[in-house]
BALOBA-1460 file (C-alpha; in Angstrom, 3 decimals):
// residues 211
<rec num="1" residu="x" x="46.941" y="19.549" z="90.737"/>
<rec num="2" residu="x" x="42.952" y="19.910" z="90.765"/>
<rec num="3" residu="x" x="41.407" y="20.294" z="93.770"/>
<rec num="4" residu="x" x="38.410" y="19.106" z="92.857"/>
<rec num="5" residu="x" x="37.492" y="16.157" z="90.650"/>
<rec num="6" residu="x" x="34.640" y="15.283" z="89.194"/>
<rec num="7" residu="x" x="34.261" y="11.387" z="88.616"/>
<rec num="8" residu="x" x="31.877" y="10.455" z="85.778"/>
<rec num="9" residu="x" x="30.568" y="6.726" z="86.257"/>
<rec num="10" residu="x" x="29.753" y="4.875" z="83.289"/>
<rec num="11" residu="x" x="28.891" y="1.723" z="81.879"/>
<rec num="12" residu="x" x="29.924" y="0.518" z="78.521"/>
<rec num="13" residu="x" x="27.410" y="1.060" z="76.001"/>
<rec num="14" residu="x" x="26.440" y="-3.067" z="75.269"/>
<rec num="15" residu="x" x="23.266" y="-3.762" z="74.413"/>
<rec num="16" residu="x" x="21.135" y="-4.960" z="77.010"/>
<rec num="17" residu="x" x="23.576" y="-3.973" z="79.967"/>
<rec num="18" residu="x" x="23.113" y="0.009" z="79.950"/>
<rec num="19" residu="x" x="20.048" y="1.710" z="80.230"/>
<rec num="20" residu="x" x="18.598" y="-1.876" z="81.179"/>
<rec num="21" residu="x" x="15.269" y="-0.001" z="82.158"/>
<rec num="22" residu="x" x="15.180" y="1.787" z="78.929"/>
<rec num="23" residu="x" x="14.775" y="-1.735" z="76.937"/>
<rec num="24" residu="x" x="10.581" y="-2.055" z="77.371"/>
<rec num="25" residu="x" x="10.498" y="1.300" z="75.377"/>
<rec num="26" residu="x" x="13.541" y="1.189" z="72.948"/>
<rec num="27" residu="x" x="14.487" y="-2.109" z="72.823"/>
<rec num="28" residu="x" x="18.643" y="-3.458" z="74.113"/>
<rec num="29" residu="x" x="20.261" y="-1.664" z="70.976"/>
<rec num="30" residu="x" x="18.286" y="2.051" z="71.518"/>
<rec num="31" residu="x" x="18.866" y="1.611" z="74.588"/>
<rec num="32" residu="x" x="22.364" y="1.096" z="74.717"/>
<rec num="33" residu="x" x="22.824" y="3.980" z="71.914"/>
<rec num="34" residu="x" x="20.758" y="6.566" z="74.015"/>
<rec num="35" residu="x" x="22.903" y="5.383" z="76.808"/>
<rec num="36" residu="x" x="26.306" y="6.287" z="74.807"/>
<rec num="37" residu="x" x="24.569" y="10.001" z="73.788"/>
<rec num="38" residu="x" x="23.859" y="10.765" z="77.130"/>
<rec num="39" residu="x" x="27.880" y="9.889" z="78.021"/>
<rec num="40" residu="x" x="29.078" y="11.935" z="75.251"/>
<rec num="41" residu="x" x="26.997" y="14.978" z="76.358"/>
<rec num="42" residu="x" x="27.606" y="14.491" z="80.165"/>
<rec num="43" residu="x" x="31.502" y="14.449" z="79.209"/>
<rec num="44" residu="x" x="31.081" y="17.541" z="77.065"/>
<rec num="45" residu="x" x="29.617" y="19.613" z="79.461"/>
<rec num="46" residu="x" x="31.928" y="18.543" z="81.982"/>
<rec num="47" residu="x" x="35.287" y="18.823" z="79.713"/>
<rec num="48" residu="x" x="34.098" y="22.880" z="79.499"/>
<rec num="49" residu="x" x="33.852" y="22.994" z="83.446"/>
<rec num="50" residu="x" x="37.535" y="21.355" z="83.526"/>
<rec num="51" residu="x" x="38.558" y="24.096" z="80.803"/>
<rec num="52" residu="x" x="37.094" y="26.892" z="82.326"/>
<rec num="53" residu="x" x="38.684" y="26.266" z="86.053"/>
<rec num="54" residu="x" x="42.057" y="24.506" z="86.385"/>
<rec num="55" residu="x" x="41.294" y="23.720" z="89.660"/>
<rec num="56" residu="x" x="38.809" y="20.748" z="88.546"/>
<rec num="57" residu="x" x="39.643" y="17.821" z="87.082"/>
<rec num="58" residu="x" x="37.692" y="15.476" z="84.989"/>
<rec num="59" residu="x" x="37.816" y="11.078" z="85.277"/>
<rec num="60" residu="x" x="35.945" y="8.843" z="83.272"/>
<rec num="61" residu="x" x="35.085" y="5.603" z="85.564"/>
<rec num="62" residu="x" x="34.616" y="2.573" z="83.631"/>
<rec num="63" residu="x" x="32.907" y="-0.212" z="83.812"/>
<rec num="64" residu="x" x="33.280" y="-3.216" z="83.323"/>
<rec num="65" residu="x" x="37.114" y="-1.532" z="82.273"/>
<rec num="66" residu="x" x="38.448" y="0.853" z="80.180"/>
<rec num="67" residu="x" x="38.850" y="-1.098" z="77.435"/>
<rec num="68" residu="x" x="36.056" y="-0.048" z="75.154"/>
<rec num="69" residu="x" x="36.746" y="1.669" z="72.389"/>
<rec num="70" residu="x" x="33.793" y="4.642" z="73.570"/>
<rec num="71" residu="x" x="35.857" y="5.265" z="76.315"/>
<rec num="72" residu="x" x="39.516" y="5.994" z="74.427"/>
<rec num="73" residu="x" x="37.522" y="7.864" z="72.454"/>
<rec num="74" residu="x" x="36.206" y="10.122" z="74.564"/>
<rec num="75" residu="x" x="39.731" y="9.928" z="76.707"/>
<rec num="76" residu="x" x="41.558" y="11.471" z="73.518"/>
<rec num="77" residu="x" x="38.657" y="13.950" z="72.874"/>
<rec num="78" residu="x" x="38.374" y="15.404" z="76.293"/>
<rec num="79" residu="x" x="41.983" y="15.118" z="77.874"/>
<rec num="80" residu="x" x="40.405" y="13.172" z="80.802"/>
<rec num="81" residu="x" x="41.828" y="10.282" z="82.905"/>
<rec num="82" residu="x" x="40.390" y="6.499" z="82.396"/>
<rec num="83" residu="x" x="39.816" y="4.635" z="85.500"/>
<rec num="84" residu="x" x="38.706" y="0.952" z="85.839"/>
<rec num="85" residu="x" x="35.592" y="0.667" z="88.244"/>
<rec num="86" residu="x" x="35.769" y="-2.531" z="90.685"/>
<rec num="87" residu="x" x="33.876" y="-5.075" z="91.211"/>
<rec num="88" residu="x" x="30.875" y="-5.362" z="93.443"/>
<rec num="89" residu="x" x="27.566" y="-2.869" z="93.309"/>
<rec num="90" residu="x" x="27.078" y="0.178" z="92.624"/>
<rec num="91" residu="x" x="27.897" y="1.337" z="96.478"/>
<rec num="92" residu="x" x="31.430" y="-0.453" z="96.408"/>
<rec num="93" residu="x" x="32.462" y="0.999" z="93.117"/>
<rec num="94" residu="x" x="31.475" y="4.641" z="94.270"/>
<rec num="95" residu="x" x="33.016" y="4.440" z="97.353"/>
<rec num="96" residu="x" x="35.999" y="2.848" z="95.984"/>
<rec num="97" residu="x" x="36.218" y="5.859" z="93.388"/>
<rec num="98" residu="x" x="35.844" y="8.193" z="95.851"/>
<rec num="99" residu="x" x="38.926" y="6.624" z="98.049"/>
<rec num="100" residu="x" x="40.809" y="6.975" z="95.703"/>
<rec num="101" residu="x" x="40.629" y="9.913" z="94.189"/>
<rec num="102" residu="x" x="40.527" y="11.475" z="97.435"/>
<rec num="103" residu="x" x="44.026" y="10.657" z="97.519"/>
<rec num="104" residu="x" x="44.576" y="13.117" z="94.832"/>
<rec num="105" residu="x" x="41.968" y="15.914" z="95.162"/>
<rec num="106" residu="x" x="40.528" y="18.312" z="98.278"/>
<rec num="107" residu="x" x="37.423" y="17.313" z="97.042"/>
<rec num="108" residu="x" x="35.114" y="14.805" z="94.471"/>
<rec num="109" residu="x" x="32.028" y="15.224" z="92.797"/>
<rec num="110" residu="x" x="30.373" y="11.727" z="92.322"/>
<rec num="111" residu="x" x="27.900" y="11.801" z="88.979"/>
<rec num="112" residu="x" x="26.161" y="9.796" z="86.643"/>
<rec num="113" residu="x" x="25.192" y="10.367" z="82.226"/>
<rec num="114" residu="x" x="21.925" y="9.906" z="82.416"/>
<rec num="115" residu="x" x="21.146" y="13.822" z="83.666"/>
<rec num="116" residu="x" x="20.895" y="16.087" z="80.628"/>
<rec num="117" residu="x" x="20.243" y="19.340" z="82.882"/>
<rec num="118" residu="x" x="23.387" y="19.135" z="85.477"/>
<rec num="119" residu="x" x="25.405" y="21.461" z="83.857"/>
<rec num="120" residu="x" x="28.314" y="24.431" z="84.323"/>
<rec num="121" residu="x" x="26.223" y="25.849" z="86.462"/>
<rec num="122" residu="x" x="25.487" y="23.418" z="89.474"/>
<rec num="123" residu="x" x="28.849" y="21.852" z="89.241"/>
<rec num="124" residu="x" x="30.336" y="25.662" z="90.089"/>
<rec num="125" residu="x" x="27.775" y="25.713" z="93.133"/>
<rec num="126" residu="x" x="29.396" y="22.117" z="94.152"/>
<rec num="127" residu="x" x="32.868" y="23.532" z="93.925"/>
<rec num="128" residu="x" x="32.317" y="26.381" z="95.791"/>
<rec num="129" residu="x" x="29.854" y="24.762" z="98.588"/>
<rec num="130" residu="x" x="32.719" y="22.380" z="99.380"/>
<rec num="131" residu="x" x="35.434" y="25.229" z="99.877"/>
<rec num="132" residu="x" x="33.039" y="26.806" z="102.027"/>
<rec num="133" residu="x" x="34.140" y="26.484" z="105.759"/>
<rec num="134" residu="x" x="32.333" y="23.172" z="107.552"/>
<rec num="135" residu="x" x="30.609" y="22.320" z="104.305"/>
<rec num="136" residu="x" x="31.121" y="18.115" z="104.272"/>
<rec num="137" residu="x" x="28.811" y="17.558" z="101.174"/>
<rec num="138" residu="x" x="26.911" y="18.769" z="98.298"/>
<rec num="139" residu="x" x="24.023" y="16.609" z="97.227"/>
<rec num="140" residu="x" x="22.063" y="17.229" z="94.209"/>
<rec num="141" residu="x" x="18.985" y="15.307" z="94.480"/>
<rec num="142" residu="x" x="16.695" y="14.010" z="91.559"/>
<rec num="143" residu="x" x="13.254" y="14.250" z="90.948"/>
<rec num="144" residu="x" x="13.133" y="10.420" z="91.263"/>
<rec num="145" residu="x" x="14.372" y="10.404" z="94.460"/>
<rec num="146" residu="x" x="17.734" y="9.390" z="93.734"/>
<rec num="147" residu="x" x="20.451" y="11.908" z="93.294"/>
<rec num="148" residu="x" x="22.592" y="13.671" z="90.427"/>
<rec num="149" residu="x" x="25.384" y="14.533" z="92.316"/>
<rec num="150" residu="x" x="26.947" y="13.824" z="95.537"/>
<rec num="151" residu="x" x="29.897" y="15.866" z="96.395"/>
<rec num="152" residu="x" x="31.988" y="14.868" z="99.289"/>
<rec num="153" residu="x" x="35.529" y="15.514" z="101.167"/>
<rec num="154" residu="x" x="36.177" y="12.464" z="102.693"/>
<rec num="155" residu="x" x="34.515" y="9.152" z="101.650"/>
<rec num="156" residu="x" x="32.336" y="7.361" z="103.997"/>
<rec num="157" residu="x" x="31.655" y="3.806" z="103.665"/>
<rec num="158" residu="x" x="27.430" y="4.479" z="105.102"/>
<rec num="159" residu="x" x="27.216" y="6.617" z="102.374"/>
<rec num="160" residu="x" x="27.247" y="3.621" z="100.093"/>
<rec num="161" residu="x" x="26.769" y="0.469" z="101.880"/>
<rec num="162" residu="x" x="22.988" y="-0.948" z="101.565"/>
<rec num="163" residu="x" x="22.098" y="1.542" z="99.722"/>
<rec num="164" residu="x" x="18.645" y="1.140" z="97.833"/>
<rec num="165" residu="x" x="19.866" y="2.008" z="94.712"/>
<rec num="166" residu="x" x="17.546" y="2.357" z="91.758"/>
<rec num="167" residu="x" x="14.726" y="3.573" z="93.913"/>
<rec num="168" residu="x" x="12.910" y="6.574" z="95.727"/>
<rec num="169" residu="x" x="14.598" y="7.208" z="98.536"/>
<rec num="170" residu="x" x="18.068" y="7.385" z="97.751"/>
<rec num="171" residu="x" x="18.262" y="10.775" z="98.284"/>
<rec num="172" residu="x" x="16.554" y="10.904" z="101.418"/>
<rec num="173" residu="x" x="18.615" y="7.677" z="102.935"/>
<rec num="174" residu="x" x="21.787" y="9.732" z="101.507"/>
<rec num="175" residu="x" x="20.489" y="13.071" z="104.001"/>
<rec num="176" residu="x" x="19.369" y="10.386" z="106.435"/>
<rec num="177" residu="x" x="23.093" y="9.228" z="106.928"/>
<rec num="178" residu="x" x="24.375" y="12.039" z="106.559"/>
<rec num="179" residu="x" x="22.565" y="13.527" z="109.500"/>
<rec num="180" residu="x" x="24.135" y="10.226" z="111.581"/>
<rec num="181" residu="x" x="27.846" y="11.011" z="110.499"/>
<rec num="182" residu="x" x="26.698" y="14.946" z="111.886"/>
<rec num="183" residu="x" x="27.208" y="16.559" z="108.630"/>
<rec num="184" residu="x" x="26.405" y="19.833" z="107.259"/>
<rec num="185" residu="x" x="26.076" y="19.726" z="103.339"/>
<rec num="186" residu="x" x="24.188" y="22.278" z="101.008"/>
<rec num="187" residu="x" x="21.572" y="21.019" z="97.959"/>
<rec num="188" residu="x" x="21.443" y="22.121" z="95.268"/>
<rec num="189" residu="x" x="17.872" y="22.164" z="93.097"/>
<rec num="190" residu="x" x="16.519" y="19.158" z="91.838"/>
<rec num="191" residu="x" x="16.862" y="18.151" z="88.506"/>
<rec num="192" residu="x" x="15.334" y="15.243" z="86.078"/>
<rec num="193" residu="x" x="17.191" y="12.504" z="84.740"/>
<rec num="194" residu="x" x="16.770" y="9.778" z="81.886"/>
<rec num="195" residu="x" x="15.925" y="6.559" z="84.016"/>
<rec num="196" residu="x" x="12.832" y="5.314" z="83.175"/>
<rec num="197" residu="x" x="10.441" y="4.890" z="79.752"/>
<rec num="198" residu="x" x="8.334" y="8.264" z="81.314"/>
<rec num="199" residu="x" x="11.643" y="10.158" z="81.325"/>
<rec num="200" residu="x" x="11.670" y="9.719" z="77.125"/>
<rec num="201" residu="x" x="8.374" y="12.403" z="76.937"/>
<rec num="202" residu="x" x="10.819" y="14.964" z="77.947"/>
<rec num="203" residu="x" x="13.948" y="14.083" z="76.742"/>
<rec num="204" residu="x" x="14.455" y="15.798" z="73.090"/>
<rec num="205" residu="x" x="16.527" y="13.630" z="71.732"/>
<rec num="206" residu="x" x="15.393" y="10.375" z="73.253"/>
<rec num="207" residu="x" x="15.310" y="8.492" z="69.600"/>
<rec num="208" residu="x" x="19.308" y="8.183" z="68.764"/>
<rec num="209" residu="x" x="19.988" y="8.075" z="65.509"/>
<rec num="210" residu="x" x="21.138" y="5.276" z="63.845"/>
<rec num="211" residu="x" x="24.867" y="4.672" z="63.474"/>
């Protein structure tokens, strides 16, 4: 069984419910289809991670369920698990994720699709921080001040609860409590993620083609 896990949240890709931030600049449809890119990229750098190691695993957590058709796609292409997020906010269904997949794994590395750059690389340095002796966390913060990654060995409910989620200083609220629960954790570098209509200058392929 994998040790680790890596658990890819995800929204389905409907028109103006993914990438609702996105809409100003590419309107609920390129929004939603930039939105399933970024999922299909995310899950095909991750499926070479889960490859390359067979002590990580790879879950696709789905929301509102697993029931889109994206999603058995990309279950059949990638040989990953579907899971159904619950209900509540963001905070609940993370935490809730993290429960239980704890159950199964040493360890779980909590991520998003909207970060083009978090690659093989930093999720090795994740892995590896959390077999390292009193390592509790890895967090891998964005330039936004919210985080890529959070990688964690047991799941705390502070991590989540009242979280500000969506703005600057989810990162430093994450170190904040983290400090509280007397955790050490490692960080990895920051990286840039597709959020907000500023995020398209950089992002090569922020036009998806049409279907």
């Amino acid at each position: 069984m994998p040790s680790t896990r890596i658990l890819v949240f995800a929204k389905a890709p409907l028109p103006g419910q993914a990438k609702t931030r996105l809409i100003p600049a590419l309107g609920a449809q390129g929004a939603a289809r930039l939105h399933e890119r970024l999922l299909r990229e995310t899950l095909l750098r991750m499926s070479r991670v889960a490859k390359m190691r067979p002590d990580v695993g790879l879950e696709l957590w789905c929301a509102p369920d697993r029931s889109h058709p994206l999603f058995q796609e990309l279950c059949l292409a990638h040989a990953l698990r579907l899971q159904d997020q619950c209900a509540g906010d963001l905070g609940q269904r993370l935490f809730a994720g993290a429960s239980e997949a704890l159950r199964r794994a040493h360890a779980v590395l909590l991520i998003g699709s909207d970060c083009p750059d978090l690659g093989v690389e930093q999720i090795d340095q994740a892995v590896s921080a959390l077999r390292a002796p009193g390592i509790d966390a890895v967090l891998g913060p964005a330039l936004d001040g919210g985080y890529a990654l959070l990688g964690i060995r047991r799941a705390e409910p502070g991590l989540f609860t009242n979280m500000p989620w969506g703005g600057d200083r989810v990162a430093a609220v994450t170190r904040e409590r983290m400090i509280a629960l007397g955790w050490c954790w490692r960080e990895l570098p920051e990286l840039r993620d597709v959020d907000r209509p500023e995020d398209l200058d950089w992002y090569p392929h922020h036009r998806p083609a049409e279907p």
